[in-house]
PDB file of N, CA, C and O in Angstrom:
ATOM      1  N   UNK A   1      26.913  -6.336 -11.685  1.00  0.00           N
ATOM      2  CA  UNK A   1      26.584  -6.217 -10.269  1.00  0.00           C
ATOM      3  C   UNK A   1      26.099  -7.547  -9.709  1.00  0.00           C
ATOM      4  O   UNK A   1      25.009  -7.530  -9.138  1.00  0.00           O
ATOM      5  N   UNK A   2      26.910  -8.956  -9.815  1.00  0.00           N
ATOM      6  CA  UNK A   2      26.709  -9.897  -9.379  1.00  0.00           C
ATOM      7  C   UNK A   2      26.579  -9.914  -8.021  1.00  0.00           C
ATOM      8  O   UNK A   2      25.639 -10.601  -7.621  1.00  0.00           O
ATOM      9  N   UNK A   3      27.263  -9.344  -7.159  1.00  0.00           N
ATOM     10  CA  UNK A   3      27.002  -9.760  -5.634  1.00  0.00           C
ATOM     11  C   UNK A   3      25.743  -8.481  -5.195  1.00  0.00           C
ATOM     12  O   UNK A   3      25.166  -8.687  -4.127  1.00  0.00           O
ATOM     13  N   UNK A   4      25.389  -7.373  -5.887  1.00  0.00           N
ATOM     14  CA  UNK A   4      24.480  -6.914  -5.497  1.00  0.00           C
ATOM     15  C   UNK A   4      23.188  -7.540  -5.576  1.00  0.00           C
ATOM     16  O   UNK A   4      22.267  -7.594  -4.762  1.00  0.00           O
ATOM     17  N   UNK A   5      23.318  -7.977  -6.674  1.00  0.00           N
ATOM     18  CA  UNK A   5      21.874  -9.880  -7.082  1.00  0.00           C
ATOM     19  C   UNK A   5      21.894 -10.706  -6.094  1.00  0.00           C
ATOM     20  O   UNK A   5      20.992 -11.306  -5.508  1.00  0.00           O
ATOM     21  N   UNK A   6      23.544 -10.664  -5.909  1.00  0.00           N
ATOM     22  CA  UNK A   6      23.392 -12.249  -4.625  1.00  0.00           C
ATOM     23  C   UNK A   6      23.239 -11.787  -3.304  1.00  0.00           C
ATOM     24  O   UNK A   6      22.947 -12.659  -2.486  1.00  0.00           O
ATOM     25  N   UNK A   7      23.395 -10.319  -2.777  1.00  0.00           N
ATOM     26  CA  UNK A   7      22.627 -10.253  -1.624  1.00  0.00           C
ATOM     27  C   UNK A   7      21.277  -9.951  -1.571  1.00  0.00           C
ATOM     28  O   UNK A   7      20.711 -10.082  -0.486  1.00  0.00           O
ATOM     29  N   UNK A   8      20.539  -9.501  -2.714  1.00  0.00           N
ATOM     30  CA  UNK A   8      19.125  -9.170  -2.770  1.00  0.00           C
ATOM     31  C   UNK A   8      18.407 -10.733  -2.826  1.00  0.00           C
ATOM     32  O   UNK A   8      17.408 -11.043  -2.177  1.00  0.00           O
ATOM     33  N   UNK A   9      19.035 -11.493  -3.604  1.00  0.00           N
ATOM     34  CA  UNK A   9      18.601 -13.109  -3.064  1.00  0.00           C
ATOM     35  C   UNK A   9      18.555 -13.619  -2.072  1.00  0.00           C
ATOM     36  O   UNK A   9      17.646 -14.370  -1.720  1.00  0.00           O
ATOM     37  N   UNK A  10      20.034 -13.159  -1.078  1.00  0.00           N
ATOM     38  CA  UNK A  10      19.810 -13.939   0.141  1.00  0.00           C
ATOM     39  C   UNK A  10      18.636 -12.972   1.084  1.00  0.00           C
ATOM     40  O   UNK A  10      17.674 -13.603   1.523  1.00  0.00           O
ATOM     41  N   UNK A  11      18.693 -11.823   1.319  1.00  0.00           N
ATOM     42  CA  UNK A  11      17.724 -10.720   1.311  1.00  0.00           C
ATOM     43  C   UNK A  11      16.786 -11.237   1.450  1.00  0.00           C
ATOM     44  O   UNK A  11      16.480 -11.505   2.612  1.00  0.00           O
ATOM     45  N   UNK A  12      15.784 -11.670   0.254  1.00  0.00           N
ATOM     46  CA  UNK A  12      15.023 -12.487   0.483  1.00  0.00           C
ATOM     47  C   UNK A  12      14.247 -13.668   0.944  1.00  0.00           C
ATOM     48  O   UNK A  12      13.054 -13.944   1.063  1.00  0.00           O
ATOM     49  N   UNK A  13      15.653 -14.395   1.208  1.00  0.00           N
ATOM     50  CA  UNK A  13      15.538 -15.797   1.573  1.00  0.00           C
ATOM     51  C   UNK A  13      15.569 -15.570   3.159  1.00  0.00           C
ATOM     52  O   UNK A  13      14.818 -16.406   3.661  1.00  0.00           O
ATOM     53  N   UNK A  14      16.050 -14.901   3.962  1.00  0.00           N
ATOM     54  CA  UNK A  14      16.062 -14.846   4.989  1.00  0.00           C
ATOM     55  C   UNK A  14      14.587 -14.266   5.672  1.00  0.00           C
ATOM     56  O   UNK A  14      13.992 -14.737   6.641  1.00  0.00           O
ATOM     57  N   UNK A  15      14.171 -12.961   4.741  1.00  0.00           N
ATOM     58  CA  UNK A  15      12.970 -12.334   5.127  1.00  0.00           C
ATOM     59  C   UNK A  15      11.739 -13.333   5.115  1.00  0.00           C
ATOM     60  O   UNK A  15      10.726 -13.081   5.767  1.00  0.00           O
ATOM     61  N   UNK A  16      11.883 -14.595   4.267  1.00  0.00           N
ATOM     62  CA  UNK A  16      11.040 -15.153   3.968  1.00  0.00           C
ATOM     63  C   UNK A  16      10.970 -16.231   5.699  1.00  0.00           C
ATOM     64  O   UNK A  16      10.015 -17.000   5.807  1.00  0.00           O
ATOM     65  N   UNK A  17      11.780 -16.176   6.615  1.00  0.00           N
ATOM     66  CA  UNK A  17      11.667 -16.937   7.678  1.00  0.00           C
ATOM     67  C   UNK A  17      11.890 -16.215   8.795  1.00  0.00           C
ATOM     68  O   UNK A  17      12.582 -16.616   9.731  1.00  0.00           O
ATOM     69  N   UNK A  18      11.093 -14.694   8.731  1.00  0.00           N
ATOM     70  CA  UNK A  18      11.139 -13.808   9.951  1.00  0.00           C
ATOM     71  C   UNK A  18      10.147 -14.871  11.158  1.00  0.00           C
ATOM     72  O   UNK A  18       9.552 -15.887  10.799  1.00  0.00           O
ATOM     73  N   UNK A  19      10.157 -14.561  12.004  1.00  0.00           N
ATOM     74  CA  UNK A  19       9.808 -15.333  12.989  1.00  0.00           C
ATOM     75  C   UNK A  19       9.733 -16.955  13.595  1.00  0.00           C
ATOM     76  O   UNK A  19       8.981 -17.454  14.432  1.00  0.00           O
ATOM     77  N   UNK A  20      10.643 -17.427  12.937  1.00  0.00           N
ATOM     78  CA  UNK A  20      10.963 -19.103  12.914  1.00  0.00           C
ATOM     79  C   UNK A  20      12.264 -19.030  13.855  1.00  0.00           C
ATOM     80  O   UNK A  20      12.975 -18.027  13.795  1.00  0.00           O
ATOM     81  N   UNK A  21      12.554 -20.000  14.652  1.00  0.00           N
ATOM     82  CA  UNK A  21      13.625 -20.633  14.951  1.00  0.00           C
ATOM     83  C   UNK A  21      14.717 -20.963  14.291  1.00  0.00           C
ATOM     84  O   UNK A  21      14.713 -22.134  13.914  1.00  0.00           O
ATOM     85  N   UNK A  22      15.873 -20.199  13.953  1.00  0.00           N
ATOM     86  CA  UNK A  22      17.129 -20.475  13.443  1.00  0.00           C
ATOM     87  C   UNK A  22      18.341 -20.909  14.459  1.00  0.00           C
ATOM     88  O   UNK A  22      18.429 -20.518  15.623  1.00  0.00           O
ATOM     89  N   UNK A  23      19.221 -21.757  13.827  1.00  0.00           N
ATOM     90  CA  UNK A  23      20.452 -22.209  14.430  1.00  0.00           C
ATOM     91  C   UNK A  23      21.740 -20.946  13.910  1.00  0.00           C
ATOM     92  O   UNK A  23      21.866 -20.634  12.726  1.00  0.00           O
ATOM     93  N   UNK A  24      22.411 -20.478  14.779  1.00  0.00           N
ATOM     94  CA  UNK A  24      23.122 -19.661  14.281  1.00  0.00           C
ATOM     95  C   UNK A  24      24.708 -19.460  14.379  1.00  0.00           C
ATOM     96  O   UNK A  24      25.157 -18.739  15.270  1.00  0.00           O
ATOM     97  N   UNK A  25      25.444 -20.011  13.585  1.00  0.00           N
ATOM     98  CA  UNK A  25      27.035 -19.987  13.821  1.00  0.00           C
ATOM     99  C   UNK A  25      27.844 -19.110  13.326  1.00  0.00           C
ATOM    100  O   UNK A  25      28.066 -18.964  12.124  1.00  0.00           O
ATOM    101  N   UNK A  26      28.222 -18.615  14.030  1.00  0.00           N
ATOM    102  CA  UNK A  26      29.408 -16.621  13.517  1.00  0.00           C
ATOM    103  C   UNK A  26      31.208 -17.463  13.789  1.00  0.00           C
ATOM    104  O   UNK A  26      31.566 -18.147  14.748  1.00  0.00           O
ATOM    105  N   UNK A  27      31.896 -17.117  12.722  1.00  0.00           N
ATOM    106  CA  UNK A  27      33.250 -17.194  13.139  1.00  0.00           C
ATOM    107  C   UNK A  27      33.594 -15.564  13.420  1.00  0.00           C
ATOM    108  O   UNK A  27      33.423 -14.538  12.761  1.00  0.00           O
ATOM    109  N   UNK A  28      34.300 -15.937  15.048  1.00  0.00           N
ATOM    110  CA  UNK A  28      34.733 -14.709  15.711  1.00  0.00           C
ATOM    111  C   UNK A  28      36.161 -14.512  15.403  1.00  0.00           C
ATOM    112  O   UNK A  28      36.848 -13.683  16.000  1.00  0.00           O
ATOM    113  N   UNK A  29      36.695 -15.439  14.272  1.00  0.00           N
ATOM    114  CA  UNK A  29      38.069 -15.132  14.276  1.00  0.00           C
ATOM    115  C   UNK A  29      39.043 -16.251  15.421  1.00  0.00           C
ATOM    116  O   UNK A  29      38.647 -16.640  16.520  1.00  0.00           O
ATOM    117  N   UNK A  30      40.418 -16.596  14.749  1.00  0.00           N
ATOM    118  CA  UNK A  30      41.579 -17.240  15.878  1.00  0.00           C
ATOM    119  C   UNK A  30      40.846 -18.714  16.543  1.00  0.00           C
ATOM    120  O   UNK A  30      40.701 -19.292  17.620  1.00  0.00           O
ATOM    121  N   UNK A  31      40.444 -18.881  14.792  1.00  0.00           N
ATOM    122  CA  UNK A  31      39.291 -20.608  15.796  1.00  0.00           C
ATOM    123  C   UNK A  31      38.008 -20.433  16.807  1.00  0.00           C
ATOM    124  O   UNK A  31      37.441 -21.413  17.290  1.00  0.00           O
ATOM    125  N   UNK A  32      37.673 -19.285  17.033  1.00  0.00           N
ATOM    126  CA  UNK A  32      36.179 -19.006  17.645  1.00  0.00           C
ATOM    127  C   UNK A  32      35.353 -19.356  17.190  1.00  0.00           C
ATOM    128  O   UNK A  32      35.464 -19.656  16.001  1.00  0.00           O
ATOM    129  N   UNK A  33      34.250 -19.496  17.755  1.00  0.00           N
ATOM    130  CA  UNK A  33      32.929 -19.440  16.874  1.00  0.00           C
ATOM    131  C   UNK A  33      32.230 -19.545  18.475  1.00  0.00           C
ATOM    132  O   UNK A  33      32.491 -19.828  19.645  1.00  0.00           O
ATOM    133  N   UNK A  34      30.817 -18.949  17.279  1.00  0.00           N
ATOM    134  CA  UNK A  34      29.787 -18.396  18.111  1.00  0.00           C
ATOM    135  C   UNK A  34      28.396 -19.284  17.715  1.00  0.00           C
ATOM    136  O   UNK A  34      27.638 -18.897  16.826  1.00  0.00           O
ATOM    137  N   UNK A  35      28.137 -20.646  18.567  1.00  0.00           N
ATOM    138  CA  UNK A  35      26.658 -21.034  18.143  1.00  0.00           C
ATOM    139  C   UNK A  35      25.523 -20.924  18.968  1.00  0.00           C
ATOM    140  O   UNK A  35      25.391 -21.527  20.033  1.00  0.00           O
ATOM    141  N   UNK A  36      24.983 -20.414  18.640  1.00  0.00           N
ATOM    142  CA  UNK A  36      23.628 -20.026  19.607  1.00  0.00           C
ATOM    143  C   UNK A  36      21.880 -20.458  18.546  1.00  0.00           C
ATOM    144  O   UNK A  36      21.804 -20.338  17.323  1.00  0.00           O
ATOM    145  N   UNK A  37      21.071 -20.791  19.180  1.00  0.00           N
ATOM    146  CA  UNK A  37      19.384 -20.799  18.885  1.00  0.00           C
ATOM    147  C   UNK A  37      18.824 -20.057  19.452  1.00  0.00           C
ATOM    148  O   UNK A  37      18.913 -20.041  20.679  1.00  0.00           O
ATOM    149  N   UNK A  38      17.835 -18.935  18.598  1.00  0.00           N
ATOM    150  CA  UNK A  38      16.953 -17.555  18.787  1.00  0.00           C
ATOM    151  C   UNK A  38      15.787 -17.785  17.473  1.00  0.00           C
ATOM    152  O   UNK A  38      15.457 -18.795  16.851  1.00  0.00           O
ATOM    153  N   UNK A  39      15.456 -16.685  17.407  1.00  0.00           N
ATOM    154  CA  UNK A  39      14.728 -16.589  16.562  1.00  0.00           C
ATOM    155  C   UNK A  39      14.867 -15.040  15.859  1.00  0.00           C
ATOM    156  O   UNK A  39      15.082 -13.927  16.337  1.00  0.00           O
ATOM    157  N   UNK A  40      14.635 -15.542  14.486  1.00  0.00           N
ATOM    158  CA  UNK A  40      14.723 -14.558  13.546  1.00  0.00           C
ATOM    159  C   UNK A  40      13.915 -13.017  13.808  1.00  0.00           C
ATOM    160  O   UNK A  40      12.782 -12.953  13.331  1.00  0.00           O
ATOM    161  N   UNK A  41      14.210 -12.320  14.219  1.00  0.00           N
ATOM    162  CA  UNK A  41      13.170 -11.589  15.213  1.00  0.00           C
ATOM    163  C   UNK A  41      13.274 -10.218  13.756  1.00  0.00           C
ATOM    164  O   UNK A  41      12.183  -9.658  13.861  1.00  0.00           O
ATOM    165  N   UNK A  42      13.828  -9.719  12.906  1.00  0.00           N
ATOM    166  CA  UNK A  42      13.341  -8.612  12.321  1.00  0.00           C
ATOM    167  C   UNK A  42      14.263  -8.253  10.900  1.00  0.00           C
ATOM    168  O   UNK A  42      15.476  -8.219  11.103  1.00  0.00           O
ATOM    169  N   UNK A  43      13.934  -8.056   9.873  1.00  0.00           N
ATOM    170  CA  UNK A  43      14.762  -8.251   8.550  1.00  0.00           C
ATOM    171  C   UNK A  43      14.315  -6.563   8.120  1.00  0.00           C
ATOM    172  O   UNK A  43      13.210  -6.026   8.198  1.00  0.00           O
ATOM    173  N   UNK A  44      15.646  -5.996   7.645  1.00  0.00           N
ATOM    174  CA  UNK A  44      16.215  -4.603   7.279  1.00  0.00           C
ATOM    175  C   UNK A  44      16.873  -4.970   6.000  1.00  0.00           C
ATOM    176  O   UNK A  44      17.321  -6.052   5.623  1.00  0.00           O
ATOM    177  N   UNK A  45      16.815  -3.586   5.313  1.00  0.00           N
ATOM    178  CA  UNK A  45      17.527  -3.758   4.346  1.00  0.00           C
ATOM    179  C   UNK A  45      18.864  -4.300   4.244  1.00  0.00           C
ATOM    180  O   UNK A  45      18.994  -5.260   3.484  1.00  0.00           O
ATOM    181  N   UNK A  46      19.819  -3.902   4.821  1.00  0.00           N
ATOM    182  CA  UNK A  46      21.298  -4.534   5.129  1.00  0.00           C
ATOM    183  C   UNK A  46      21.476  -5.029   6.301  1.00  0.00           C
ATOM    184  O   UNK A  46      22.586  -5.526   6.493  1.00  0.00           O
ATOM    185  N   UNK A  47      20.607  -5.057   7.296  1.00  0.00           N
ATOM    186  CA  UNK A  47      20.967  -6.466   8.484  1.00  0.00           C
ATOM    187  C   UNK A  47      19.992  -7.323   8.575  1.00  0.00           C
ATOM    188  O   UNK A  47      18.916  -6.969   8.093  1.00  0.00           O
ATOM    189  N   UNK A  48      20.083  -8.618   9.185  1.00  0.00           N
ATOM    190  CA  UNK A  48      18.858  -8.921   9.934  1.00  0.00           C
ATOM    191  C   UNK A  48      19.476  -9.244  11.521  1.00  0.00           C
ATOM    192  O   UNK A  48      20.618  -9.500  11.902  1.00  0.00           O
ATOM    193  N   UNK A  49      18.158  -9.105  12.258  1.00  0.00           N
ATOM    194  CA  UNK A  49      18.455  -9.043  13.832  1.00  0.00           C
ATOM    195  C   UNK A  49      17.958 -10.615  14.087  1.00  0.00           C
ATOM    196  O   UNK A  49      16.949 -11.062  13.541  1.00  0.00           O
ATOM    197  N   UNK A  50      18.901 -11.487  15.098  1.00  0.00           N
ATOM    198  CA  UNK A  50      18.243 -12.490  16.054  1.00  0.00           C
ATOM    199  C   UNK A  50      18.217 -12.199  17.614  1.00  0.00           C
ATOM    200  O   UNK A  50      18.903 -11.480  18.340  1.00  0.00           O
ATOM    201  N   UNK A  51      17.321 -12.911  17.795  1.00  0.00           N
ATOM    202  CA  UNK A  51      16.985 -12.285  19.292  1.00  0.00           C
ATOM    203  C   UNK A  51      17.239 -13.753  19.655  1.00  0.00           C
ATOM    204  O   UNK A  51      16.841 -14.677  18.944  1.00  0.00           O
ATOM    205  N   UNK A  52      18.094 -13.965  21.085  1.00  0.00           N
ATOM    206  CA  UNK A  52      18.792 -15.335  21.627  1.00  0.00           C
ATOM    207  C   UNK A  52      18.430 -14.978  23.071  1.00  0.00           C
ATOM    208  O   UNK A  52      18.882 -13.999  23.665  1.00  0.00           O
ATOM    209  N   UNK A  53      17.479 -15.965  23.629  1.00  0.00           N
ATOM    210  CA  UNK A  53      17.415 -16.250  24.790  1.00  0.00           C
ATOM    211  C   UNK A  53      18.560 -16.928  25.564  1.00  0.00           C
ATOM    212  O   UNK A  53      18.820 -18.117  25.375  1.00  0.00           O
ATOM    213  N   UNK A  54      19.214 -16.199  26.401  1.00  0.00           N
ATOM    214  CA  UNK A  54      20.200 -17.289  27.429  1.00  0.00           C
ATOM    215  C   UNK A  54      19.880 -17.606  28.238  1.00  0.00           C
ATOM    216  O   UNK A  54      20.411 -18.602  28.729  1.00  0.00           O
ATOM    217  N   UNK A  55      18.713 -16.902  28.945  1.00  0.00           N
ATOM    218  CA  UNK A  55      18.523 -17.119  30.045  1.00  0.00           C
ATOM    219  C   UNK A  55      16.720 -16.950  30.283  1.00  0.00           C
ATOM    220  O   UNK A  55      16.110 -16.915  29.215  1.00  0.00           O
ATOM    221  N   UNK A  56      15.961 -16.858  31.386  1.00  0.00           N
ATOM    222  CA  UNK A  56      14.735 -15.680  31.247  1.00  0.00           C
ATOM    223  C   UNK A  56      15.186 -14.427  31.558  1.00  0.00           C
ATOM    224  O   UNK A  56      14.888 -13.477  30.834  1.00  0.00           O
ATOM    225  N   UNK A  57      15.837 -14.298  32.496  1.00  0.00           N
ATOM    226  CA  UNK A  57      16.527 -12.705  32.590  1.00  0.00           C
ATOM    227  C   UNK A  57      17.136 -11.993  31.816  1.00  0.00           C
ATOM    228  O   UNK A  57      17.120 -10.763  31.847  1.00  0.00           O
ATOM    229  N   UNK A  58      17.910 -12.867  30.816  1.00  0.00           N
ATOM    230  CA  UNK A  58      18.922 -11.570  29.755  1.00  0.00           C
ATOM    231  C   UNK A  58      18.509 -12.633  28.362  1.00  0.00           C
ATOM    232  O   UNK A  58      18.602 -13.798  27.975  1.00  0.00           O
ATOM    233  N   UNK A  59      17.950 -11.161  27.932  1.00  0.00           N
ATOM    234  CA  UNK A  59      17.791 -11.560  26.036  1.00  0.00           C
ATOM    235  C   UNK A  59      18.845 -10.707  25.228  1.00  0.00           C
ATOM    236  O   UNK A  59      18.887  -9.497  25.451  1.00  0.00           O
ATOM    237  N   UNK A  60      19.516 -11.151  24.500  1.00  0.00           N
ATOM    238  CA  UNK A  60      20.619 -10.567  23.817  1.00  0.00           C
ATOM    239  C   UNK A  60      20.063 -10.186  22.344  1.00  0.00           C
ATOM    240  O   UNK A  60      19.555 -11.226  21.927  1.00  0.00           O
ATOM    241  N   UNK A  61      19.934  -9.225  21.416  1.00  0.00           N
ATOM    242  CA  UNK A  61      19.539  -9.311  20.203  1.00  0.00           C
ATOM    243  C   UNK A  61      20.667  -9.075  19.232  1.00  0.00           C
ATOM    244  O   UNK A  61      21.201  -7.966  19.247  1.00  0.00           O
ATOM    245  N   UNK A  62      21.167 -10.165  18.237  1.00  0.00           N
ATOM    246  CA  UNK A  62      22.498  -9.727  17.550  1.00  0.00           C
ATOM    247  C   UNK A  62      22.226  -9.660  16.338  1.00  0.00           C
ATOM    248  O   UNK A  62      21.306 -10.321  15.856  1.00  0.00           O
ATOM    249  N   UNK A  63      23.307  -8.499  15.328  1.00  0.00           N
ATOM    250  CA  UNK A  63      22.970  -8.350  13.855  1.00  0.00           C
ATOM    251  C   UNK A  63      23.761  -8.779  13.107  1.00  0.00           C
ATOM    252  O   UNK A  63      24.744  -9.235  13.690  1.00  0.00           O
ATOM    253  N   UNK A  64      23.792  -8.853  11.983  1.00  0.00           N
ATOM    254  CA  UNK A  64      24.579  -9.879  11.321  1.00  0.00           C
ATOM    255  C   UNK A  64      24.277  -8.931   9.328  1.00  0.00           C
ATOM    256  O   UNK A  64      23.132  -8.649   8.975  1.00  0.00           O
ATOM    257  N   UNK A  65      24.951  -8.769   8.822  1.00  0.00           N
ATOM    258  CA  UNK A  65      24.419  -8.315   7.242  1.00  0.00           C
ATOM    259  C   UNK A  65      24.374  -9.491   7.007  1.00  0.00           C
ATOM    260  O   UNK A  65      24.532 -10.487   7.714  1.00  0.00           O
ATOM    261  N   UNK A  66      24.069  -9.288   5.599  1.00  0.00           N
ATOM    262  CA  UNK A  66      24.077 -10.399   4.415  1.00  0.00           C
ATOM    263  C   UNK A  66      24.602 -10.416   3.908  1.00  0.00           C
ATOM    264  O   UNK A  66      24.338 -11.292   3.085  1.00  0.00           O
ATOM    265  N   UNK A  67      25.841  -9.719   3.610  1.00  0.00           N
ATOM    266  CA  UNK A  67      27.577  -9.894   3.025  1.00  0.00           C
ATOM    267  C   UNK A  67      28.369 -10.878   4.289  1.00  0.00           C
ATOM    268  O   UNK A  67      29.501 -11.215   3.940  1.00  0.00           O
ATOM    269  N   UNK A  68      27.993 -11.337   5.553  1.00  0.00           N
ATOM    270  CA  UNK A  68      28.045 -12.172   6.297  1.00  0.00           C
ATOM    271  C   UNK A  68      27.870 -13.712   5.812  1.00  0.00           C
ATOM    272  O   UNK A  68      28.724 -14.598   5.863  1.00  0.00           O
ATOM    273  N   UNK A  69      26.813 -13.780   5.428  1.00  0.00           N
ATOM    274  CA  UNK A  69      26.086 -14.996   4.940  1.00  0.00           C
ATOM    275  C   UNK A  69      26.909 -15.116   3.272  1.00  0.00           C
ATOM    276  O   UNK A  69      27.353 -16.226   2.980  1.00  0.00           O
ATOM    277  N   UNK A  70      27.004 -14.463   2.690  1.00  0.00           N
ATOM    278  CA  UNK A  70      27.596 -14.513   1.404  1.00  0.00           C
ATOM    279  C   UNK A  70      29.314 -14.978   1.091  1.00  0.00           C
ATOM    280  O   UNK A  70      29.813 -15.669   0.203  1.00  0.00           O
ATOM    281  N   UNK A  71      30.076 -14.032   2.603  1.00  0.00           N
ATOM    282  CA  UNK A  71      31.080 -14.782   2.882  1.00  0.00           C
ATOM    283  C   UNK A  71      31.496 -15.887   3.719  1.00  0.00           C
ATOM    284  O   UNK A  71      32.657 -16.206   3.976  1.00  0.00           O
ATOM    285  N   UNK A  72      30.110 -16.602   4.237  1.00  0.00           N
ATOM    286  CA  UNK A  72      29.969 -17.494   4.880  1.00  0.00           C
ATOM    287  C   UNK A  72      30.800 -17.669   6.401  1.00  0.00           C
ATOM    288  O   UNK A  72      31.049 -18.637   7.120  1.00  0.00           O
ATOM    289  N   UNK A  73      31.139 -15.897   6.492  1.00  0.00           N
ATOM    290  CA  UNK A  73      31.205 -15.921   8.400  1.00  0.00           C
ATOM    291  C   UNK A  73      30.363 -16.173   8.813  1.00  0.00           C
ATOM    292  O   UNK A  73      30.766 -16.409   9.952  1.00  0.00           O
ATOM    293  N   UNK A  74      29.173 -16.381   8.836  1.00  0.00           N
ATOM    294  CA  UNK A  74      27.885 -16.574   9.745  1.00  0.00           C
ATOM    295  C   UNK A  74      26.667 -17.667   8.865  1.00  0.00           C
ATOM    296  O   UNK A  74      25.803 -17.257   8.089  1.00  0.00           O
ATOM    297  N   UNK A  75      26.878 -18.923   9.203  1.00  0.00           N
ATOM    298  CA  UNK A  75      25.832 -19.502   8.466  1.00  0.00           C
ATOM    299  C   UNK A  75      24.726 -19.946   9.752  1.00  0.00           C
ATOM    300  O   UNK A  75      24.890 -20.276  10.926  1.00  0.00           O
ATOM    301  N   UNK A  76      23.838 -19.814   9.093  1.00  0.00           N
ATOM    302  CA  UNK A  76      21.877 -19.580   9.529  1.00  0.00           C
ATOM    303  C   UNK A  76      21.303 -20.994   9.148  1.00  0.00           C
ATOM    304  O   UNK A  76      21.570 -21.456   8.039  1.00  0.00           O
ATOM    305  N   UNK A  77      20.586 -21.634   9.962  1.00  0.00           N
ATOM    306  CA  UNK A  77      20.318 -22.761   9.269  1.00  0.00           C
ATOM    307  C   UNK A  77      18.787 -22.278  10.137  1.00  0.00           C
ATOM    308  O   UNK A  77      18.707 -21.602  11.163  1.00  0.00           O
ATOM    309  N   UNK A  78      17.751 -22.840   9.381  1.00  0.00           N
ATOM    310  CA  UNK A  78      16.144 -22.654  10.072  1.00  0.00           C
ATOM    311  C   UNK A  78      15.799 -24.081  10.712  1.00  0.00           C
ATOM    312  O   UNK A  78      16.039 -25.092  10.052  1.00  0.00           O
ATOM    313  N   UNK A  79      15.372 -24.151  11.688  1.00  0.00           N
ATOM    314  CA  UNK A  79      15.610 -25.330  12.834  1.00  0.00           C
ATOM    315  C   UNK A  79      13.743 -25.887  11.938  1.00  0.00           C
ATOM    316  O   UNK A  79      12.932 -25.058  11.527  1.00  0.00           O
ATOM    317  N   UNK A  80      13.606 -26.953  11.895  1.00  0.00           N
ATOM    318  CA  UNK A  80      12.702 -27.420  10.834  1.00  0.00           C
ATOM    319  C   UNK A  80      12.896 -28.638  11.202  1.00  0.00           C
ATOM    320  O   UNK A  80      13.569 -29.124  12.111  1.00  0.00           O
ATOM    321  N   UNK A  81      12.071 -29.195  10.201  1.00  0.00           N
ATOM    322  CA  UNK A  81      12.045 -30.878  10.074  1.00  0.00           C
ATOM    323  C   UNK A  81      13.000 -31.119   9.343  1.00  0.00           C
ATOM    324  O   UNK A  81      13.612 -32.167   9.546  1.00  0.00           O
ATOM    325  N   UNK A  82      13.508 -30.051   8.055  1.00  0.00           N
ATOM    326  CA  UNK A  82      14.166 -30.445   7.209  1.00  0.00           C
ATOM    327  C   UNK A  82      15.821 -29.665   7.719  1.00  0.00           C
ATOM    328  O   UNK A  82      16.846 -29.747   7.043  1.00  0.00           O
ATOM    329  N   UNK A  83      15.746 -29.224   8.535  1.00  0.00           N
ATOM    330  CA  UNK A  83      17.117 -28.223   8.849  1.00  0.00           C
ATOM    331  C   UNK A  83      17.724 -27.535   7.465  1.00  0.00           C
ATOM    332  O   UNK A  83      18.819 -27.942   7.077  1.00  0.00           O
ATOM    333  N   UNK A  84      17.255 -26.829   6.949  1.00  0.00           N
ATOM    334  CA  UNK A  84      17.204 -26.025   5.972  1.00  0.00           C
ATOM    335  C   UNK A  84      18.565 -24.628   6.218  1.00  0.00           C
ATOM    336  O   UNK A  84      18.501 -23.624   6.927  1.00  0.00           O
ATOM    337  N   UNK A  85      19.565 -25.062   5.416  1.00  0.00           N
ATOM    338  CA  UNK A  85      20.417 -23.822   5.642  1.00  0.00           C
ATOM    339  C   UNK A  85      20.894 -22.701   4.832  1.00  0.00           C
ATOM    340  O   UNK A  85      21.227 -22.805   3.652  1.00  0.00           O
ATOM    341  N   UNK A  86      20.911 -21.729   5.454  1.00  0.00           N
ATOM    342  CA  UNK A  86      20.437 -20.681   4.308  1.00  0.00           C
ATOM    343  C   UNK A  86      22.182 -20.401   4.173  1.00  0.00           C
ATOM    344  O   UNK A  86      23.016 -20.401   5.079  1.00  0.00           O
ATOM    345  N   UNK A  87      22.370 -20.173   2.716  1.00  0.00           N
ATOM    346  CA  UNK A  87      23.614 -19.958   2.153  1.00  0.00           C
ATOM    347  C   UNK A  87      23.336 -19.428   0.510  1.00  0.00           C
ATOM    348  O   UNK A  87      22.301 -19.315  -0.147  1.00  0.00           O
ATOM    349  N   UNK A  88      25.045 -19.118   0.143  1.00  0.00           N
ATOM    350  CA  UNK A  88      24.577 -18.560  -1.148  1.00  0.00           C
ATOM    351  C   UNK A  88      24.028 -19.202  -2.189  1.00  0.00           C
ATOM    352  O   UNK A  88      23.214 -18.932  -3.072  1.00  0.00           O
ATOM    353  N   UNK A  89      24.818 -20.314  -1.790  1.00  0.00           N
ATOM    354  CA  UNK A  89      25.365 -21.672  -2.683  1.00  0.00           C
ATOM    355  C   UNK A  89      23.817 -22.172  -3.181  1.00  0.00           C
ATOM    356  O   UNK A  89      23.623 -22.340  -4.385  1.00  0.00           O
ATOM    357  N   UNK A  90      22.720 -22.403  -2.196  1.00  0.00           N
ATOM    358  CA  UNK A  90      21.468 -22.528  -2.401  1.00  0.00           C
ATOM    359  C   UNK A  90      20.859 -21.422  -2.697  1.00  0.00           C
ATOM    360  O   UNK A  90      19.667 -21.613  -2.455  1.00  0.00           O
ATOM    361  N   UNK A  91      21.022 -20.370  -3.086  1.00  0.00           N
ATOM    362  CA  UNK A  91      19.975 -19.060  -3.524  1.00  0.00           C
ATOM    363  C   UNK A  91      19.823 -19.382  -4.839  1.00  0.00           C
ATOM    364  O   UNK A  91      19.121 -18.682  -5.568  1.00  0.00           O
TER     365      UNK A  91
END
């Protein structure tokens, strides 16, 4: 049960930066992508939620699993001194 290990790792690694500032890039498919800055707003067993300010009027909150991050549709980086990016490759 290797990838059940490697999402309980990333699992962790993410929970460990609930409320910090993350950079966040999703491939939407056909050359899309999606980059937005929010913050890590709430960690679940199989998702975590970011909450992305666009505006002051509309806050968007989007979910993402951690079989996301594992297949590297969606890499998370924590906005830092060190820009720290969370992936499998580093778990």
């Amino acid at each position: 049960m290797a990838s059940a290990d490697a999402l309980g790792r990333i699992r962790k690694s993410v929970e460990s930066y609930v409320g910090k500032t993350v950079r966040l890039k999703a491939n939407r498919g056909r050359k899309k992508t999606f980059e937005k800055e929010g913050i890590l707003e709430k960690v679940y067993p199989n998702i975590f939620v970011v909450k992305v300010t666009e505006s002051p009027d509309f806050v968007r909150r989007i979910s993402y699993s951690y079989s996301d991050i594992l297949t590297e549709t969606v890499e998370l980086t924590v906005c830092s001194k060190g820009e720290q990016k969370i992936k499998y490759s580093s778990i």
